[in-house]
Short mmCIF file of the C-alpha atoms (twelve columns), coordinates in Angstrom:
data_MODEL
# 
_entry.id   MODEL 
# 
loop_
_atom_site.group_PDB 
_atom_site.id 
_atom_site.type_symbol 
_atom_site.label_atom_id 
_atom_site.label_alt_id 
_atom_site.label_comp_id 
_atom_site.label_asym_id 
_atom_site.label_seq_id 
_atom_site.Cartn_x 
_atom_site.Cartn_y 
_atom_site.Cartn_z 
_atom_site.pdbx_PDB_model_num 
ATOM 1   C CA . UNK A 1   0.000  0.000  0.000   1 
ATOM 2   C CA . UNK A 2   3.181  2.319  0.719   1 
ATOM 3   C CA . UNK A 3   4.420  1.885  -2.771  1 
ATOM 4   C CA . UNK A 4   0.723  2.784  -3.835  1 
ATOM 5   C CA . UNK A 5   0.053  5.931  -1.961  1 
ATOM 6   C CA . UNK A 6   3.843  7.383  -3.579  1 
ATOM 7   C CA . UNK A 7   3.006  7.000  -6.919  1 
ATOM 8   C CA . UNK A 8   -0.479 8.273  -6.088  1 
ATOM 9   C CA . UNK A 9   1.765  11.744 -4.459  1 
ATOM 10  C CA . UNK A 10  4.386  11.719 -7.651  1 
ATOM 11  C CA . UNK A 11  1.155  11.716 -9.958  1 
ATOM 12  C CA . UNK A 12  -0.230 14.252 -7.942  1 
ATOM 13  C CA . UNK A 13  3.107  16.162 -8.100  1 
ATOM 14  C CA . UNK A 14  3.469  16.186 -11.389 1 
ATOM 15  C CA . UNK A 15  0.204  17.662 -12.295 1 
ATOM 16  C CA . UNK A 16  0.442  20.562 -10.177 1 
ATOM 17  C CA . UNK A 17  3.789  21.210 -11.899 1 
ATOM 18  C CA . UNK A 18  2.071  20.448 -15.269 1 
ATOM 19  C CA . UNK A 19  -0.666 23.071 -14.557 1 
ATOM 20  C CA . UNK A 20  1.708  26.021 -14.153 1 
ATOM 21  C CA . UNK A 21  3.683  25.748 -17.464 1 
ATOM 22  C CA . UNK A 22  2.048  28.058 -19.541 1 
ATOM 23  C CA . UNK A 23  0.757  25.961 -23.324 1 
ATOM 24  C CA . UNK A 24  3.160  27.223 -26.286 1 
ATOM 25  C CA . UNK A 25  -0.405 28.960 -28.116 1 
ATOM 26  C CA . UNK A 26  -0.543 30.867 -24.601 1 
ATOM 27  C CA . UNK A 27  3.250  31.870 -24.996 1 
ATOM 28  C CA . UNK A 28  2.983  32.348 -28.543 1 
ATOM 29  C CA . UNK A 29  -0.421 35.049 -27.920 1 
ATOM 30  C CA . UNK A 30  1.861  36.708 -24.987 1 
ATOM 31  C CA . UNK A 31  5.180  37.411 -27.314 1 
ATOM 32  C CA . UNK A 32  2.758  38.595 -29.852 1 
ATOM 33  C CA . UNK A 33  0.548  40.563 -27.609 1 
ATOM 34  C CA . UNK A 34  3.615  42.265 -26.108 1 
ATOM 35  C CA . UNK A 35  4.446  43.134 -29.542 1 
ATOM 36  C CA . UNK A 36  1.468  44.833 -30.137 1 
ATOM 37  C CA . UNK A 37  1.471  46.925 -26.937 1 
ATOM 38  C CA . UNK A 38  5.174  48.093 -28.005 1 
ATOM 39  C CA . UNK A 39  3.741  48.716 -31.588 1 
ATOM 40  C CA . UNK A 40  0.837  50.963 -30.284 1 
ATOM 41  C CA . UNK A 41  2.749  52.831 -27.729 1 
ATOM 42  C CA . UNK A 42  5.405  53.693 -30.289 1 
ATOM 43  C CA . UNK A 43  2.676  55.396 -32.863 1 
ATOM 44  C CA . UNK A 44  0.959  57.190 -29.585 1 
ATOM 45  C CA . UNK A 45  3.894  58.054 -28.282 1 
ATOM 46  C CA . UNK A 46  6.852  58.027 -30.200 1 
ATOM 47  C CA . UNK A 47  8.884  60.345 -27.967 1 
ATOM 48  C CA . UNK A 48  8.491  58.028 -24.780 1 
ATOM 49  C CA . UNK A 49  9.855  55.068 -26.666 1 
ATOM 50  C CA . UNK A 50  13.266 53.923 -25.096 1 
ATOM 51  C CA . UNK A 51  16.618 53.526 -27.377 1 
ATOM 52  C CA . UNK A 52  15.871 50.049 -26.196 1 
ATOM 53  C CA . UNK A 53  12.805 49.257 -27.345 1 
ATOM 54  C CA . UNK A 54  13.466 51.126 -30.795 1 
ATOM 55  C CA . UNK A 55  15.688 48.410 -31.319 1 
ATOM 56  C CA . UNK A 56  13.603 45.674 -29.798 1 
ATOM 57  C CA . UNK A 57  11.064 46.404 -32.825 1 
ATOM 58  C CA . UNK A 58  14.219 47.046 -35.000 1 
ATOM 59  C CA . UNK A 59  14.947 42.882 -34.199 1 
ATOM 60  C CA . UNK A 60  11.376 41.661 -34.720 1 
ATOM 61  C CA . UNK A 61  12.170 42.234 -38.474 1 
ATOM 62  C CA . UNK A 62  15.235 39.585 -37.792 1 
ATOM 63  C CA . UNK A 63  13.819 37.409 -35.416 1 
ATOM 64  C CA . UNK A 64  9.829  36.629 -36.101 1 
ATOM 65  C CA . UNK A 65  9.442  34.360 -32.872 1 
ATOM 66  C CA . UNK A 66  12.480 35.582 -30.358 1 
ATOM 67  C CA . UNK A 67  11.721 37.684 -27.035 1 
ATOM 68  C CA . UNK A 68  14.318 40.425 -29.196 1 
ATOM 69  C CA . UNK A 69  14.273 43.161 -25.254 1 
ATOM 70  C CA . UNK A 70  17.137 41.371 -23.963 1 
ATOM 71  C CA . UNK A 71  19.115 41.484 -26.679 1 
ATOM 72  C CA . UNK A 72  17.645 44.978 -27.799 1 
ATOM 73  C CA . UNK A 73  19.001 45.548 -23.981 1 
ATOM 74  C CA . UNK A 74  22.505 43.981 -24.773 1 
ATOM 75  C CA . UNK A 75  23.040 45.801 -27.557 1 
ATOM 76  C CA . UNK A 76  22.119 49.396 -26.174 1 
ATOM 77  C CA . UNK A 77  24.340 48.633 -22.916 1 
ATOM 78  C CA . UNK A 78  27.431 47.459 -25.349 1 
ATOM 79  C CA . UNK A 79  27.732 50.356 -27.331 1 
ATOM 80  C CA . UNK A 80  25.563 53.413 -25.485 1 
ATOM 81  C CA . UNK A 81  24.069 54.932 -28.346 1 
ATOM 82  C CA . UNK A 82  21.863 53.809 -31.776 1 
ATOM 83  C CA . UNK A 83  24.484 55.400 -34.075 1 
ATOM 84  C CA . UNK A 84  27.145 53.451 -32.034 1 
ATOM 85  C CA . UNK A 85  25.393 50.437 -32.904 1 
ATOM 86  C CA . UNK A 86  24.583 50.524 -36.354 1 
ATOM 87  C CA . UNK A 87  27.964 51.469 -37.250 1 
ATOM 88  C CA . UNK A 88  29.676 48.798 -35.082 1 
ATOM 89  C CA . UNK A 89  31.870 46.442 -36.658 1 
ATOM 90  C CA . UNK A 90  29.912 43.000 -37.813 1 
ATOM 91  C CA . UNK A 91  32.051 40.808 -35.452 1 
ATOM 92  C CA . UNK A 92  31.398 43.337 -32.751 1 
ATOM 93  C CA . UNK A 93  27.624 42.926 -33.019 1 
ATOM 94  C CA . UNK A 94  28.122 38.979 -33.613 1 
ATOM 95  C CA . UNK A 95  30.558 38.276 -30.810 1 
ATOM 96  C CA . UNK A 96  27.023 39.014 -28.313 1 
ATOM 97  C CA . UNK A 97  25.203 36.345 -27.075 1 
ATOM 98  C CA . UNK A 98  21.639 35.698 -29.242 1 
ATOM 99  C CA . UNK A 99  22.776 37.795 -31.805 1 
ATOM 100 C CA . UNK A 100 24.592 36.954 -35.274 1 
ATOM 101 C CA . UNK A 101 25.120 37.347 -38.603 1 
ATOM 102 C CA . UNK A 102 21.169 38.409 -39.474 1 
ATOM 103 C CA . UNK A 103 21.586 41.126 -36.844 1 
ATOM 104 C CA . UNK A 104 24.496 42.422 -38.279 1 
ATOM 105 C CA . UNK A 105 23.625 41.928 -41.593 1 
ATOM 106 C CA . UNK A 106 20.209 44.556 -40.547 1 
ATOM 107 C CA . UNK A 107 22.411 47.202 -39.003 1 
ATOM 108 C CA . UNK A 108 25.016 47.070 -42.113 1 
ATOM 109 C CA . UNK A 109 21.449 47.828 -44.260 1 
ATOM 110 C CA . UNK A 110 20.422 50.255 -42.068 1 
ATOM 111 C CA . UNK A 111 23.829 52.132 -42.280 1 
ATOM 112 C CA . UNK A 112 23.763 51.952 -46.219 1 
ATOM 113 C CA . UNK A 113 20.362 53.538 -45.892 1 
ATOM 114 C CA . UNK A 114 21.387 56.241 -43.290 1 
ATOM 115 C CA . UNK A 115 24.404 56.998 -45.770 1 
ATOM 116 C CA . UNK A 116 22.528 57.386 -48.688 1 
ATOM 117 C CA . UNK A 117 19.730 59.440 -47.010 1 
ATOM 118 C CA . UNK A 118 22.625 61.963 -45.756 1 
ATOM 119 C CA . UNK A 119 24.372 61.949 -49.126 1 
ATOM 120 C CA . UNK A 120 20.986 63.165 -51.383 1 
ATOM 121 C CA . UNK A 121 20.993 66.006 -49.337 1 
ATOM 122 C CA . UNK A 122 24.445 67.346 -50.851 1 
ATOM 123 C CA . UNK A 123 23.228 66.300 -54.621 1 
ATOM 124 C CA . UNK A 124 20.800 69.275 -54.570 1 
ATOM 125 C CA . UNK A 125 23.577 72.138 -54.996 1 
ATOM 126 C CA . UNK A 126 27.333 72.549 -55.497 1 
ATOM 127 C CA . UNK A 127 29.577 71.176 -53.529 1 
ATOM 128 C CA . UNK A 128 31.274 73.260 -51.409 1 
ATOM 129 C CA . UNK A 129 34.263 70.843 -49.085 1 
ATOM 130 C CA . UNK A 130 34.354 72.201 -45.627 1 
ATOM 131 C CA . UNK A 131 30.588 73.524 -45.888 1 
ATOM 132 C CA . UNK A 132 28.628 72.363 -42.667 1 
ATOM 133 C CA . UNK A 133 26.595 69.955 -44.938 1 
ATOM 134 C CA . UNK A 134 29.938 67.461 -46.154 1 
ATOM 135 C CA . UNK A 135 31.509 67.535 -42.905 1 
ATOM 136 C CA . UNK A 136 28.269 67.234 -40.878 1 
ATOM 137 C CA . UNK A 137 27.580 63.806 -43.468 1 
ATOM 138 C CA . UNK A 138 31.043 62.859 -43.097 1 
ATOM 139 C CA . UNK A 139 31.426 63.133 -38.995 1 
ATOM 140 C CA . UNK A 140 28.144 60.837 -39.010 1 
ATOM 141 C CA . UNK A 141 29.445 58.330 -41.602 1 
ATOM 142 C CA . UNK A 142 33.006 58.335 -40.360 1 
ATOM 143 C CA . UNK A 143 33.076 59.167 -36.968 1 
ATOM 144 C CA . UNK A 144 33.570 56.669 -35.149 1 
ATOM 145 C CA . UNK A 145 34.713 54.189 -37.025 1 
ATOM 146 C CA . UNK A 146 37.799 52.242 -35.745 1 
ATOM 147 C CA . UNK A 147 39.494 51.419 -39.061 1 
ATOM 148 C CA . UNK A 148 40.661 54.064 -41.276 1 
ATOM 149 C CA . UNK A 149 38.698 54.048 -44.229 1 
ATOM 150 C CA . UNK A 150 39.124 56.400 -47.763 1 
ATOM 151 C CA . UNK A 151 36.075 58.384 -49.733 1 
ATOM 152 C CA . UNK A 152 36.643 60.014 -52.819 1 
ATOM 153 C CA . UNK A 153 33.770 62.682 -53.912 1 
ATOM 154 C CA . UNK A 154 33.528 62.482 -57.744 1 
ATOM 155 C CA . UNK A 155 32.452 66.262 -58.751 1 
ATOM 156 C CA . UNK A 156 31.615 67.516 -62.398 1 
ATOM 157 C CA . UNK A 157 32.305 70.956 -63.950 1 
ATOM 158 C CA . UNK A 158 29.729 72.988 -61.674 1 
ATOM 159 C CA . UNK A 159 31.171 71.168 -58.679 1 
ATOM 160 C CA . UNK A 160 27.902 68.921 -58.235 1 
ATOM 161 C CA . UNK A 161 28.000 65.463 -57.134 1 
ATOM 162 C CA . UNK A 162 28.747 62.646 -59.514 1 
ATOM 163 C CA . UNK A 163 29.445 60.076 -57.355 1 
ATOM 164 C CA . UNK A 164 31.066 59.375 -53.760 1 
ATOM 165 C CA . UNK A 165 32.694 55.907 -53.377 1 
ATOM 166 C CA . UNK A 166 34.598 54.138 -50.867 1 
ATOM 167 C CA . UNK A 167 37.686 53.826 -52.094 1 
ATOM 168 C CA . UNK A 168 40.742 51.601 -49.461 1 
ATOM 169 C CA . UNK A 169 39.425 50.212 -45.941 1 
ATOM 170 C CA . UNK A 170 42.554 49.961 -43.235 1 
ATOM 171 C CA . UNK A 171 43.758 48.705 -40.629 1 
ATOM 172 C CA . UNK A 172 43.210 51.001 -37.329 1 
ATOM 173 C CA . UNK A 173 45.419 53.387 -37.988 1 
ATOM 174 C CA . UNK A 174 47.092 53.238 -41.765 1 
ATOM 175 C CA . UNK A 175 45.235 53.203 -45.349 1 
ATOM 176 C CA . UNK A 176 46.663 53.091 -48.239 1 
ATOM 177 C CA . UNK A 177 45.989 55.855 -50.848 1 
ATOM 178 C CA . UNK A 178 47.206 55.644 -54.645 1 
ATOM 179 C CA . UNK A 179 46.993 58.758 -56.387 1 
ATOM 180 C CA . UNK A 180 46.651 57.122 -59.690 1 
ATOM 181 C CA . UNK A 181 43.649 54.898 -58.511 1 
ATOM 182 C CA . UNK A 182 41.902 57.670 -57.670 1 
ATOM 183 C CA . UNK A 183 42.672 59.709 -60.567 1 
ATOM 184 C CA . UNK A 184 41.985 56.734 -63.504 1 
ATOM 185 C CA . UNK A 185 38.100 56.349 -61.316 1 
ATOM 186 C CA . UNK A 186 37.400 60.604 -61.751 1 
ATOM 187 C CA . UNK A 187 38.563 60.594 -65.489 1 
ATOM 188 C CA . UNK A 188 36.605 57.126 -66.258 1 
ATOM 189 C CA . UNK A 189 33.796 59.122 -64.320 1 
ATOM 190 C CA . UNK A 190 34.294 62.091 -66.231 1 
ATOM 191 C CA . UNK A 191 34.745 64.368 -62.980 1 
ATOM 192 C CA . UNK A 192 36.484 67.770 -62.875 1 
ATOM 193 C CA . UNK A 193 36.883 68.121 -59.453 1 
ATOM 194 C CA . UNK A 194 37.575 65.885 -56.316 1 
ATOM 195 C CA . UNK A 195 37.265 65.555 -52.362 1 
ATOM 196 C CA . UNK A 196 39.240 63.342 -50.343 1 
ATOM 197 C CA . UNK A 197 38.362 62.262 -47.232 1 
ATOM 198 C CA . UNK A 198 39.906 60.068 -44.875 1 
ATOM 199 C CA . UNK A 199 39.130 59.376 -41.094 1 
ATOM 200 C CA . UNK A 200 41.605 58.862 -38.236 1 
ATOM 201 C CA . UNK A 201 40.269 56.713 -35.660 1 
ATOM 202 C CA . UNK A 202 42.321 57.999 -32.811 1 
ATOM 203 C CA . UNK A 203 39.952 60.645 -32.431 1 
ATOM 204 C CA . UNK A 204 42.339 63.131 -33.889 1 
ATOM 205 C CA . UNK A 205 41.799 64.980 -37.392 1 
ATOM 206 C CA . UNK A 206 45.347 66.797 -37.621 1 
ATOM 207 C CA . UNK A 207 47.011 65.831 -40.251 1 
ATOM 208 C CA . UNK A 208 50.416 63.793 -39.885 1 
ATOM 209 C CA . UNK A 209 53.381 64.539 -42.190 1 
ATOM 210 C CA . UNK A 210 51.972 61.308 -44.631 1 
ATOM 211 C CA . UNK A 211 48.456 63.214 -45.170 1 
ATOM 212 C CA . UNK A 212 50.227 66.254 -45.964 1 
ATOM 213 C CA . UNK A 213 52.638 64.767 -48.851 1 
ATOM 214 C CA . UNK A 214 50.254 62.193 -50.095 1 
ATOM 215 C CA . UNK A 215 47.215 65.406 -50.965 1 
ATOM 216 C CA . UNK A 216 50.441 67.260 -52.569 1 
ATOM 217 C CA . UNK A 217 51.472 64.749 -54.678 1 
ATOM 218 C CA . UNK A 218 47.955 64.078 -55.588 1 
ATOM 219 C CA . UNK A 219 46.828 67.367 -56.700 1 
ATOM 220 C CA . UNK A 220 49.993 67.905 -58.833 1 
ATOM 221 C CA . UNK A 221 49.062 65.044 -60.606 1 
ATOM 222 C CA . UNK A 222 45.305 66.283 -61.017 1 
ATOM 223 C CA . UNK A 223 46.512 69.114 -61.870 1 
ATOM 224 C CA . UNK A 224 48.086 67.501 -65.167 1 
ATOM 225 C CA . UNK A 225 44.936 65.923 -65.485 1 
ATOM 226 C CA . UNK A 226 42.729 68.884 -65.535 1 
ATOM 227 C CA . UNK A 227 41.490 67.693 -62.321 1 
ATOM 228 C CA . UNK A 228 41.186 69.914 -59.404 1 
ATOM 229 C CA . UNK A 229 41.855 68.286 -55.872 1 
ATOM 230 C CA . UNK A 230 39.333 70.888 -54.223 1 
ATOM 231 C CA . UNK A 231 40.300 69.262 -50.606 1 
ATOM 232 C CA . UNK A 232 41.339 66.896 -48.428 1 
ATOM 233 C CA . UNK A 233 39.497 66.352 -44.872 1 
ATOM 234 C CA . UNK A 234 40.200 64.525 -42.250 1 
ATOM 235 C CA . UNK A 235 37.667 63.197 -39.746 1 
ATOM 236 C CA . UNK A 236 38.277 63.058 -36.167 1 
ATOM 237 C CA . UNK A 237 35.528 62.066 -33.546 1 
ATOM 238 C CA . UNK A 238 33.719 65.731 -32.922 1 
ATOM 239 C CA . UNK A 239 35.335 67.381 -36.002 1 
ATOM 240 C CA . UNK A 240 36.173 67.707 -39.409 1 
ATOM 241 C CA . UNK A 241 39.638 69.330 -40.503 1 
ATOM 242 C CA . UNK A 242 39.762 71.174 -44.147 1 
ATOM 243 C CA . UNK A 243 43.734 70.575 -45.321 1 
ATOM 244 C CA . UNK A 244 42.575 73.596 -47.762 1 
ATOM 245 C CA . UNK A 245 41.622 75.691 -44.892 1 
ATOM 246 C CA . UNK A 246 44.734 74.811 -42.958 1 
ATOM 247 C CA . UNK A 247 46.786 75.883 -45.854 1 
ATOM 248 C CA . UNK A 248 48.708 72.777 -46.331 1 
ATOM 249 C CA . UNK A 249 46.597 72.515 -50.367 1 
# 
């Protein structure tokens, strides 16, 4: 009868356990109802929205069925701010627990989007180099990146944008800039007129003694060319330097 009566108290056991896990339709309707409340709050009330939830409905785009607030949460306490973490470095973003290569893969589409949203804005008029518009688009874009990386802005006759490509990514603190490179791309272009920019990722925009002799020896060979180097900036973390303004072009 012993043997009886504790099976009887393990059945019993287990159905009181049994009762208090939730069905997966219930947990399904509660991830999907929480998604809803975030959704509704965010059109009434945009401006009370946390960075973190922003990018908790940024992830249900990646993940369909995934609680995405602690990772939204991860994210935001990684890298402190939404520009910091769409512009983070794919392994960066990847190296975080629940997130991976579709996560990074969304914030490297959402920078291409943010970079071509700033860069319509300075196809509407000339392009003038150390104007608050380029170096405003180029502090945003450049930043805080922690490799060097080069731009070259492709510019007809009347100074308006023909294109703007990326041309060398380096290492953290070198890239490697061919004059000729750059040149052969603006004449198969047909441009008159280019803008350099590189960023430092020190933080720092001066220019070393390699930035100053590499923009010399590129505009004298422009300059053969009939292609103007119009500047060279350099990007630091809150600024933008004009070599043109310095004097050292």
């Amino acid at each position: 009868m012993q043997g009886l009566s504790n099976k009887s108290k393990k059945i019993r056991a287990k159905a009181r356990t049994d009762s208090t896990v939730k069905p997966p339709d219930k947990i399904k309707d509660a991830a999907a109802g929480h998604r809803l409340r975030l959704r509704n709050k965010f059109l009434l009330h945009p401006k009370n929205i946390h960075d973190y939830e922003l990018m908790e409905m940024l992830l249900f785009c990646a993940f369909l069925r995934k609680d995405t607030k602690p990772m939204a949460k991860n994210l935001c306490g990684r890298f402190r701010s939404l520009r910091r973490i769409i512009f983070a470095e794919a392994d960066e973003i990847e190296s975080l627990k629940g997130l991976g290569k579709t996560t990074s893969f969304l914030m490297r589409l959402l920078r291409e989007i943010f970079s071509r949203m700033l860069l319509e804005q300075l196809s509407d008029s000339p392009v003038v180099a150390s104007s608050s518009h380029v170096c405003d688009y180029y502090k945003n874009i450049l930043g805080i990146l922690k490799k060097e990386q080069l731009r070259i802005m492709f510019l007809n006759n009347k100074n308006r944008l023909i294109s703007e490509d990326v041309l060398q990514v380096g290492t953290i603190n070198h890239t490697s800039i061919y004059p000729r490179e750059i040149l052969q791309m603006a004449l198969e272009c047909g441009a008159s007129a280019i803008i350099m920019v590189h960023n430092h990722p020190s933080g720092d925009p001066e220019p070393s003694r390699q930035d100053v002799l590499i923009s010399r020896a590129l505009r004298d060979i422009a300059q053969k060319l009939d292609v103007t180097l119009l500047d060279h900036l350099i990007v630091g973390k809150n600024n933008v330097i004009s070599m043109k303004d310095k004097g050292f072009i």
